[in-house]
Residue, then its C-alpha position, 0 to 999 in steps of 0.5 A: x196339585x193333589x187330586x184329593x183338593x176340595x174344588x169348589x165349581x161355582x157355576x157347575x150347572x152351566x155349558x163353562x162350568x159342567x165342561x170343569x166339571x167333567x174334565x177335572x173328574x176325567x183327570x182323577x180329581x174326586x173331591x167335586x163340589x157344586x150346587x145349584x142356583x136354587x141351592x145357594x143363590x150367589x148375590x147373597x153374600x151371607x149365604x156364599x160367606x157362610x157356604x164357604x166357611x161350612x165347605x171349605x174348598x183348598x180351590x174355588x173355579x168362578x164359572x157363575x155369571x149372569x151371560x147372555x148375547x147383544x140383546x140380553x145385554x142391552x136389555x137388562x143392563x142394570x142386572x148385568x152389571x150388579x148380579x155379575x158384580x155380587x156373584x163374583x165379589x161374593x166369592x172373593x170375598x169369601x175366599x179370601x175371609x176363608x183362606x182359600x188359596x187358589x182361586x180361578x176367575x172366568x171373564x170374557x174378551x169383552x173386557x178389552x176396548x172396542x177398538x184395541x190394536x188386534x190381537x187383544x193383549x193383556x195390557x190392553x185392558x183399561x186402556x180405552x173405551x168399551x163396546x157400547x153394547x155390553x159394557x154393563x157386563x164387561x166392566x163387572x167382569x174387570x172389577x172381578x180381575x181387578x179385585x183377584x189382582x188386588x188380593x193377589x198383590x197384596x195377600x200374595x194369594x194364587x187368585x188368577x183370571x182366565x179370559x175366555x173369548x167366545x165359547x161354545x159346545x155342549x150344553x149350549x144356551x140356544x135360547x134365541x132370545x138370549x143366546x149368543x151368536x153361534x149356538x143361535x145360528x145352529x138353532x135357525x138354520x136347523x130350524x129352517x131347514x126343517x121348515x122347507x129350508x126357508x130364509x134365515x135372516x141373521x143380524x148386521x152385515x156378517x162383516x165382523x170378525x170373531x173368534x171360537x174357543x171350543x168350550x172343553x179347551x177353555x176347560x182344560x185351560x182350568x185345569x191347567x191353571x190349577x195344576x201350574x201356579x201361573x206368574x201371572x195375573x191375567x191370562x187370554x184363552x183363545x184360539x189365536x184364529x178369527x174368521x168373518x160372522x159370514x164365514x161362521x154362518x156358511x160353515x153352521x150352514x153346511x153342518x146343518x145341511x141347510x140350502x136355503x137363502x141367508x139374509x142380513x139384517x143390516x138395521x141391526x148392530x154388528x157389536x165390535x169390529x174384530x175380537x182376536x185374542x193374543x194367546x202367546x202367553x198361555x202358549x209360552x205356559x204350555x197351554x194349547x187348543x185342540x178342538x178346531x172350529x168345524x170339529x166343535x161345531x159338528x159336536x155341539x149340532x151333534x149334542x143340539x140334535x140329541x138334546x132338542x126336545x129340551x128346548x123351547x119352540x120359539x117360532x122363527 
């Protein structure tokens, strides 16, 4: 791929899409283009139609959603499942309307059945029923890869989707109203710690198994993707390793240097049993993780340090 495209990174502001962003311009790529949720709201479909046609990006990188953990998410479904839905068909569309011809679709392992064999294939979508607790914003993410498949098959365009399982790292959200699971755990036992290391008290049973991509992988994986015309229309991104929350929660423990006592909430809802992502097929492709879990995790307690008096106290 020509290092002068136009890439247009939808989404450029958030932990996915800054990681893009500064791989792209690490690997030579100049012609960079972002704008802020303030600048061009997204669910407006006149707006992104006439940003496109001004624009006109030779790609354009879908890093923009409305994300948030299991609280978030059963909170807010409504906003969920149609601010996803207008972002992403936004974009298509307008991709399509303005003969874009390489378009990248970010989703989420949650796109997958809640109790689909393990590890998580591709052809395992639609196969089965979702998991109750974030279905709204996993069936928006489906739509999306349906509708890239749709334009892929009947446009013969390179509109392809990456499935992403949970990402972490630097510029983390960890709002611990919002956030998911691993930047939260650093944030209490952090928190904790500075307070005489008290108690943290963590959510469900810890028996659940899951799996963490560190977010410049999943980047790299973009990159991949844009410089290879993959075969496919649907892809895994992953580790291809899982371990227990439990397990999760001793390494963030020992990181942050927290000894005090860790309680689970068993009132609370563990979400889906295990979420082990397939990876063969970018495998096969040539694409391969690089940044192991206690490596990633130690960067991002790292950039949570530097950055701490960015974040709200919210009291524990």
């Amino acid at each position: 791929m020509d290092k002068e495209s136009k890439i247009y990174i939808a989404g450029h502001n958030g932990m996915v899409g800054s990681a893009i962003w500064r791989t792209l311009l690490a690997q030579g790529f100049s012609n960079l283009v972002g704008v802020s949720s303030k600048e061009l709201d997204l669910r407006n479909q006149q707006l992104v139609q006439d940003f496109i046609a001004k624009e006109k990006p030779d790609v354009i990188i879908d890093a923009a959603a409305r994300v948030g953990g299991i609280l978030a998410n059963n909170d807010y479904p409504y906003q969920f499942i149609m601010e996803n839905m207008q972002i992403q068909n936004n974009l298509i569309d307008a991709a399509l309307q303005n003969n874009v011809e390489k378009f990248v679709f970010l989703g989420s392992s949650c796109i997958y059945p809640k109790l689909a064999p393990q590890p998580l294939k591709e052809d395992y979508l639609l196969t089965d029923t979702l998991e109750p607790t974030n279905e709204w914003y996993a069936i928006a993410k489906i739509t999306g890869v349906k509708t890239c498949q749709a334009i892929r098959k009947q446009f013969g365009k390179d509109f392809v989707s990456l499935m992403p399982t949970n990402l972490y790292g630097t510029y983390d959200n960890f709002d611990l109203n919002t956030s998911h699971v691993l930047p939260a755990m650093i944030r209490k036992f952090h928190e904790a710690k500075e307070n005489n290391n008290a108690s943290v008290i963590l959510w469900g049973s810890g028996t659940p198994m899951r799996e963490f991509l560190f977010v410049d992988d999943m980047a790299k994986a973009v990159v991949f993707a844009l410089e290879n015309k993959l075969p496919d229309y649907l892809y895994n991104v992953g580790t291809g390793k899982d371990l227990t929350i439990k397990e999760l929660a001793e390494t963030i423990q020992k990181i942050t240097g927290h000894t005090g006592e860790i309680i689970w909430d068993s009132t609370k809802p563990d979400g889906t049993p295990r979420k082990l992502m397939d990876v063969s097929k970018m495998h096969d492709l040539g694409w391969k993780h690089q940044v192991e879990l206690e490596e990633g995790i130690k960067k991002t307690y790292d950039w949570f340090l530097e950055n701490i008096q960015n974040f709200k106290q919210v009291k524990l």
